[in-house]
C-alpha positions in Angstrom: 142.7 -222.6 -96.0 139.2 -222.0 -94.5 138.2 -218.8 -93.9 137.5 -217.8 -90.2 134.2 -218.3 -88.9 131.9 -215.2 -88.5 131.3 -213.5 -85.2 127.6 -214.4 -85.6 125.8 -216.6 -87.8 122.1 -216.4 -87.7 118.9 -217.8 -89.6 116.3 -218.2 -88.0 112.1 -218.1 -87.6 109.8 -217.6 -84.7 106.2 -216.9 -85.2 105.4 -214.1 -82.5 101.8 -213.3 -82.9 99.1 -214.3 -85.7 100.4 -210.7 -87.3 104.3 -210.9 -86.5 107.3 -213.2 -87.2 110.9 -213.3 -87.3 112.7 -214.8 -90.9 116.1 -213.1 -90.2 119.3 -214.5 -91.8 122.4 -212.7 -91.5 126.5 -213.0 -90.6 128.3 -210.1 -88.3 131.9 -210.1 -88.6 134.0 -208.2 -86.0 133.4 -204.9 -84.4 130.0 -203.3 -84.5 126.9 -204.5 -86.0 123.8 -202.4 -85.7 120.3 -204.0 -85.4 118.7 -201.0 -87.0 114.9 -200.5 -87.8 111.4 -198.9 -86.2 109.5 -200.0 -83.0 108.4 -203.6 -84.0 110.9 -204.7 -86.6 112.1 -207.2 -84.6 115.4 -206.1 -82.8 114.7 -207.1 -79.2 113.3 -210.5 -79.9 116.7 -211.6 -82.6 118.8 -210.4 -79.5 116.9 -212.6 -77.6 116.9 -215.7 -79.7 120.6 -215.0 -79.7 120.7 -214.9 -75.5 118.5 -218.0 -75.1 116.1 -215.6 -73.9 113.2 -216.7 -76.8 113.7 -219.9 -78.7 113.2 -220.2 -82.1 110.7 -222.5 -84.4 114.0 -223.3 -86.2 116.5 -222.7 -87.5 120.6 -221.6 -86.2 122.5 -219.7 -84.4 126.4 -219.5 -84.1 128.8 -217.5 -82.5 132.6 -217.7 -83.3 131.9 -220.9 -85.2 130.5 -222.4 -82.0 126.5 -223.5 -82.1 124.5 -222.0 -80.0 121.1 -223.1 -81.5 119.6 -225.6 -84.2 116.7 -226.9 -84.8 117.6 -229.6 -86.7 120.4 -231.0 -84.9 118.4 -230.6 -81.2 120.7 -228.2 -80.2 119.9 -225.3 -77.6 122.2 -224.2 -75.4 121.0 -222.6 -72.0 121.4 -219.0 -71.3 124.1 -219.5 -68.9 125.9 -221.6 -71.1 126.5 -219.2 -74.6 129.0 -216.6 -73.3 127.0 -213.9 -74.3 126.9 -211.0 -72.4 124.0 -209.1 -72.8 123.3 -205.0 -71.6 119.6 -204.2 -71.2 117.9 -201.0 -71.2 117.6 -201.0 -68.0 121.1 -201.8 -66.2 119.6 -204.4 -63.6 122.2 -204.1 -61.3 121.9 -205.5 -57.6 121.2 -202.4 -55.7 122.5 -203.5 -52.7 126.0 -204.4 -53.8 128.7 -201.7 -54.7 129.8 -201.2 -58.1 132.8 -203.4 -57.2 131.1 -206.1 -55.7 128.3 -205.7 -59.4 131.4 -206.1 -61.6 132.7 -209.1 -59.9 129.6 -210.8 -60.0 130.0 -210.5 -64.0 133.5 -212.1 -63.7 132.2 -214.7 -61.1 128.9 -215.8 -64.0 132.0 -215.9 -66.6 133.4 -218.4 -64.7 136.7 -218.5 -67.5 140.2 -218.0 -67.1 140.9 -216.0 -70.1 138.2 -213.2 -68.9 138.8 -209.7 -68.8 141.0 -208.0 -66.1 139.1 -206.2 -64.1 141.7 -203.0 -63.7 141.3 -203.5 -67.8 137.6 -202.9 -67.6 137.7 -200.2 -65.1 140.1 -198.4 -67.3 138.1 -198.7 -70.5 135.4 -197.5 -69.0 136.4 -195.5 -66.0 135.2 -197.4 -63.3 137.8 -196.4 -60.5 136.0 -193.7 -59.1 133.1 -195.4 -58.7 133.7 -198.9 -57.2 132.9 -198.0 -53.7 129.2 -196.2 -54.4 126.2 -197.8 -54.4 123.9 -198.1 -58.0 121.5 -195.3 -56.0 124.1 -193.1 -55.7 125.1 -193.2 -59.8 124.0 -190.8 -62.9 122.3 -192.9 -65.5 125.3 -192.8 -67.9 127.5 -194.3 -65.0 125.1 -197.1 -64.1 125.0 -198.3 -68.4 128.9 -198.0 -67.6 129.1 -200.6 -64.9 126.5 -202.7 -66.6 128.5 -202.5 -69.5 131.4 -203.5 -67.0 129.8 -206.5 -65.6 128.8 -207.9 -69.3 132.8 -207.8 -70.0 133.9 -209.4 -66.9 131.4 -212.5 -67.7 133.9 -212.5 -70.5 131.3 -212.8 -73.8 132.3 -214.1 -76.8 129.6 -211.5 -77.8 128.3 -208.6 -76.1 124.3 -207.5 -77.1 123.8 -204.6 -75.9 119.9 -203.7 -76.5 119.4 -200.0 -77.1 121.6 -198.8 -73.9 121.0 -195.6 -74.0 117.4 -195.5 -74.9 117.0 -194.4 -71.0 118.6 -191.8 -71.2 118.7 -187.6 -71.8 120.9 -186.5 -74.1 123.9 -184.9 -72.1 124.3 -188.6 -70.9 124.0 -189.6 -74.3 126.9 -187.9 -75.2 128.8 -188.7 -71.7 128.9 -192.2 -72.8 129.3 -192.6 -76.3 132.8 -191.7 -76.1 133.1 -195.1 -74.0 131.0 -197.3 -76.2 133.7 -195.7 -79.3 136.6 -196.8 -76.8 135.0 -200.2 -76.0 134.8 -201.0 -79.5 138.3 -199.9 -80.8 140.1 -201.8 -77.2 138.0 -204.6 -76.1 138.1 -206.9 -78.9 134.5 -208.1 -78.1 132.2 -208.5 -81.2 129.6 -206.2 -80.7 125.9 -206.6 -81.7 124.2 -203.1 -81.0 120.3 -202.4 -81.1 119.1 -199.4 -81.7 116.8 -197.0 -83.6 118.9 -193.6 -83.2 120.9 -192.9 -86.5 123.2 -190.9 -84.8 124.5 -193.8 -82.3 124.3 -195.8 -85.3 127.1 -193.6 -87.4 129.5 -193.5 -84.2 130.0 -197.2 -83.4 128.8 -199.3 -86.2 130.6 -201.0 -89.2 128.1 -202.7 -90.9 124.0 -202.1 -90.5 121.3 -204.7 -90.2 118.1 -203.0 -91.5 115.1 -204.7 -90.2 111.5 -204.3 -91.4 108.7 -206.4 -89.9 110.4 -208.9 -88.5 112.8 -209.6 -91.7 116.3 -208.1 -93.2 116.0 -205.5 -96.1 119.1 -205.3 -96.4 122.5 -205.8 -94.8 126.1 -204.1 -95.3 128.7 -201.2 -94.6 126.8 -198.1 -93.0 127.9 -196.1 -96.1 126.1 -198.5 -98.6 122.6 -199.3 -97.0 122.1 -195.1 -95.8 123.1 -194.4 -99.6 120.1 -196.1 -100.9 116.8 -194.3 -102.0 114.8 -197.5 -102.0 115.3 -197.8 -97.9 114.7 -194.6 -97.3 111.0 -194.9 -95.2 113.4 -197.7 -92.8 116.6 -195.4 -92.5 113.9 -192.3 -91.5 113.3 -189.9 -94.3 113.5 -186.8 -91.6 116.6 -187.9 -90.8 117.7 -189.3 -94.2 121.2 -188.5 -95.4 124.5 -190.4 -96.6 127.6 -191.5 -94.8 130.8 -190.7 -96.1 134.0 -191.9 -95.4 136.7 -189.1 -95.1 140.4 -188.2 -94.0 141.2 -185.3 -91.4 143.9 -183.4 -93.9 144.7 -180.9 -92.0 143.5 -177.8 -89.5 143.5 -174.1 -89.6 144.2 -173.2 -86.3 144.0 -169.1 -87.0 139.9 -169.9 -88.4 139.0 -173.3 -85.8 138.9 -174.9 -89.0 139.2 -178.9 -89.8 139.6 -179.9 -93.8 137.8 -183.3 -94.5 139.1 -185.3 -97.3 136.5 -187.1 -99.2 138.8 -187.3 -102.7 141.7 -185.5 -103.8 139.2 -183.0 -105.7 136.5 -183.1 -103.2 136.8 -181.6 -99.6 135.0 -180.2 -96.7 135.6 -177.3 -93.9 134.0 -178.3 -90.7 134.2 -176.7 -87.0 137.9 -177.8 -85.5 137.7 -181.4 -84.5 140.1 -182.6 -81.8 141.5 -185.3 -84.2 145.0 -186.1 -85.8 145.8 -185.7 -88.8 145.3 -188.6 -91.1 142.4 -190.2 -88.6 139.4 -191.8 -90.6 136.2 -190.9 -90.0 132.3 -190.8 -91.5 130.6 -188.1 -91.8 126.8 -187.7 -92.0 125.6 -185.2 -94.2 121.8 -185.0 -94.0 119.7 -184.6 -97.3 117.8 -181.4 -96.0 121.3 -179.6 -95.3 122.4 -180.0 -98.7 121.5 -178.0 -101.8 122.1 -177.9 -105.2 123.0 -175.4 -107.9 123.8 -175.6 -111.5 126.8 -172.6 -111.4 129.4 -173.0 -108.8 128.0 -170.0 -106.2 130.0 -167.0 -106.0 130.4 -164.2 -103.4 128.6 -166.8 -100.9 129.3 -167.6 -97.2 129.2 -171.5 -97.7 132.7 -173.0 -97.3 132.0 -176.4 -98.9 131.4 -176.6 -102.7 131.4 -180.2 -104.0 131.0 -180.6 -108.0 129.2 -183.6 -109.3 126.2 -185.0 -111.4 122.9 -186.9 -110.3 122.8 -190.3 -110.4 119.1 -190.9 -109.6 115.9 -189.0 -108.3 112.9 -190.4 -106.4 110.1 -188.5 -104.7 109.7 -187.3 -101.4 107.4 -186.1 -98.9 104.5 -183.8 -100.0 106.7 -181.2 -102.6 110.3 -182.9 -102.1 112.3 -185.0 -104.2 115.3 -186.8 -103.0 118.5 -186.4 -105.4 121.4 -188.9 -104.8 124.6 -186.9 -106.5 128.2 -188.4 -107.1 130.3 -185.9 -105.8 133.4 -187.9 -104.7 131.1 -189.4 -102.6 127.1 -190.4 -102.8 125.1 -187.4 -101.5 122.3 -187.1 -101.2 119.8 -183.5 -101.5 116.1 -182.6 -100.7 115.2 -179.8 -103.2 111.3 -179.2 -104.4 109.4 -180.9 -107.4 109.5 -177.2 -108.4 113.4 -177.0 -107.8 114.3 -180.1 -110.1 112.0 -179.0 -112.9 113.2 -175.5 -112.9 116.9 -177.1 -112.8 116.4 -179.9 -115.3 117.9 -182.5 -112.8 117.8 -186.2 -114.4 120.7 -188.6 -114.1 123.6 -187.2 -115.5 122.9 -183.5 -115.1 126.2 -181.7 -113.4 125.8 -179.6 -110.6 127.0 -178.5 -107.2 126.3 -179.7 -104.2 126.9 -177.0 -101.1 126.7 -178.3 -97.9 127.0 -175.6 -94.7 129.7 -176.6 -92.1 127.8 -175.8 -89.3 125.5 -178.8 -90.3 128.1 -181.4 -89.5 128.2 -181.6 -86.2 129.6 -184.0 -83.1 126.6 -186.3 -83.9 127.2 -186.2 -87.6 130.6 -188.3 -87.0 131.9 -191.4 -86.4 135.3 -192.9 -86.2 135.7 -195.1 -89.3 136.3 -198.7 -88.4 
C-alpha cells in the first residue's frame, strides 16, 4: 500500500538578489509546521512560492499529493486556483464590510462544497460577537481572528499563516494563542506557520523548519532540532533551551502545585496549570535557568532536582559554555568556562541539573501534538 502523500512537498530555487537565494527542500506532514529562522532566511518568500505569490526558477511544489508547481512539467497553478489560504501580517480585511460579510467573502473565493461551516468557524474562533462590527471597531487580536476566519471559509487545503501576530503587543499575543492551539487540534487544516518567536513556536508546532540564508539546516520534531548545540546561533542563543516532552501526573491543590512527568525517575513541580491529568505537553526549559551541581543540593528552596551526566559541551558567548545533560530528558545549562573547569564537566561526568519552577512559565508550554 502507498503511503499517503505529505501535506506539503517542496523543492525548490529562486534567485532573489545577486547576494540571496532560495534552495529549500522539505515535506510537512499534518498539523503544525514552523518556518523558523532570522530576518532574511527566507520564510516570507517559500510562503510565497507556495501561494503563487513568487514563482520559482524550478523546481516543485505539492500539496496533499496535488501539484501546485514544476518546472519541469510546465506546471503553475494561479493563486486562485491552489486552495491555499493564506493569513498575512497585516489582516487585509475590507473595511467597509462587517465581519460577517469578511468571512463570507472567504467562503464565496472557496467556491467548494465541502468548505467549512461558517457557525464551525465562528465557534473555533469566537466570532459570534463580532459579526455585526466593522474591522475599525476590532482589537488587533480580533481582526487576525476573522482573517484567520475568512482563510478557513475559502476552505484551504493548507493554511500559511505568515507571522500573525508579529503586529501585535503581547496581551494580544496571548489573547489569541489559545485560538491558534484550538485551530490546530479542531480544524484539521495542515498548518504551515512563519515565524521568528520561539515561544509561538513551542505552542503550536510539531515539527520545525530551521532556515538559514535562504536554505534548510535542518528539519524535525521541535524537541530534536532545539536540542542541538550545533544550531544554536539559528535557534537564538539568548533564548536557547530544550523542549521536553512531559505528562501532567498530578496536582497539589493545598501548594498550587502541578507534577510534570518527564520519566518515571525524573519530574518537575511547576505553578498549577489548568490541565488534566494525563494531558501531554512540552516544556521549555531555557539553558540560562538551569544549573548544575555535582552533590544533590540540600536544605535548598529549589523544588526540581534532575540527576544526570553530560553528554557534550560547546562554548558560549564571552565566559559561557553550553552543557547538553541527559537527565531523562536533553537539557541543556549555561554555566562559566570557570564553572566547568572547577567542576570537571566532560561527557560522562554525573551531576544534577536544578531547574527553578518559577522559570517555566505560560510561554514555556505547549500542548504536545
Amino acid at each position: 500500500m502507498n503511503a499517503p502523500a505529505p501535506a506539503l512537498h517542496i523543492a525548490v530555487e529562486k534567485r532573489l538578489s545577486e547576494r540571496i537565494t532560495i534552495a529549500a527542500d522539505f515535506q510537512a506532514g499534518d498539523g503544525v509546521t514552523a518556518l523558523f529562522g532570522r530576518s532574511g532566511a527566507g520564510k516570507t518568500s517559500l510562503v510565497e512560492m507556495i501561494a503563487g505569490l513568487l514563482r520559482p526558477d524550478r523546481g516543485r511544489i505539492a500539496v496533499q499529493g496535488r501539484v501546485l508547481f514544476d518546472s519541469q512539467a510546465r506546471i503553475d497553478l494561479p493563486a486562485e486556483a491552489r486552495r491555499v489560504g493564506y493569513v498575512f501580517q497585516d489582516a487585509r480585511l475590507f473595511p467597509h464590510l462587517t465581519v460577517r460579510r469578511n468571512l463570507l467573502y472567504g467562503r464565496w473565493a472557496g467556491r467548494r462544497r465541502g468548505a467549512l461551516k461558517l457557525e464551525t468557524v465562528c465557534r473555533l474562533l469566537d466570532l459570534d460577537p463580532l459579526l455585526e462590527r466593522r474591522p475599525g471597531a476590532l482589537s488587533g487580536g480580533e481582526v487576525q481572528r476573522v482573517a484567520i476566519g475568512r482563510a478557513l471559509l475559502a476552505d484551504p487545503a493548507i493554511l500559511l499563516m505568515d507571522e500573525p501576530l508579529a503586529s501585535l503587543d503581547g496581551p494580544r499575543k496571548n489573547e489569541i494563542l489559545p485560538f491558534l492551539e484550538r485551530l490546530k487540534e479542531e480544524s484539521g487544516v495542515p498548518i504551515v506557520y512563519v515565524s521568528h518567536a520561539m515561544e509561538e513556536v513551542i505552542r503550536l508546532a510539531d515539527q520545525m523548519v530551521l532556515l538559514d540564508g535562504g536554505r534548510v539546516a535542518a528539519v524535525g520534531p521541535i524537541e530534536d532540532v532545539t536540542t542541538r548545540l550545533d544550531l544554536r546561533p539559528l535557534t537564538g542563543r539568548y533564548e536557547a533551551g530544550a523542549v521536553v516532552p512531559v505528562r501532567v501526573e498530578g496536582h497539589d491543590e493545598a501548594y498550587e502545585l502541578t507534577t510534570l512527568l518527564i520519566t518515571p525517575e525524573a519530574k518537575l513541580q511547576v505553578p498549577r496549570l489548568k490541565l488534566p491529568v494525563g494531558a501531554a505537553l512540552r516544556i521549555r526549559l531555557r539553558a540560562r535557568d538551569v544549573t548544575l551541581s555535582l552533590t544533590r543540593p540540600e536544605g535548598a528552596s529549589t523544588l526540581n532536582v534532575l540527576a544526570g551526566a553530560v553528554r557534550e559541551l560547546a562554548p558560549a558567548e564571552g565566559p559561557f559554555v553550553d552543557v547538553l545533560v541527559d537527565a531523562g530528558a536533553p537539557i541543556w545549562s549555561r554555566v562559566t568556562r570557570l564553572s566547568a573547569d572547577r567542576m570537571g564537566l566532560a561527557p560522562g561526568r554525573a551531576v544534577y541539573a536544578v531547574v527553578k519552577a518559577g522559570a517555566i512559565d505560560r510561554a514555556s508550554l505547549g500542548r504536545a501534538g
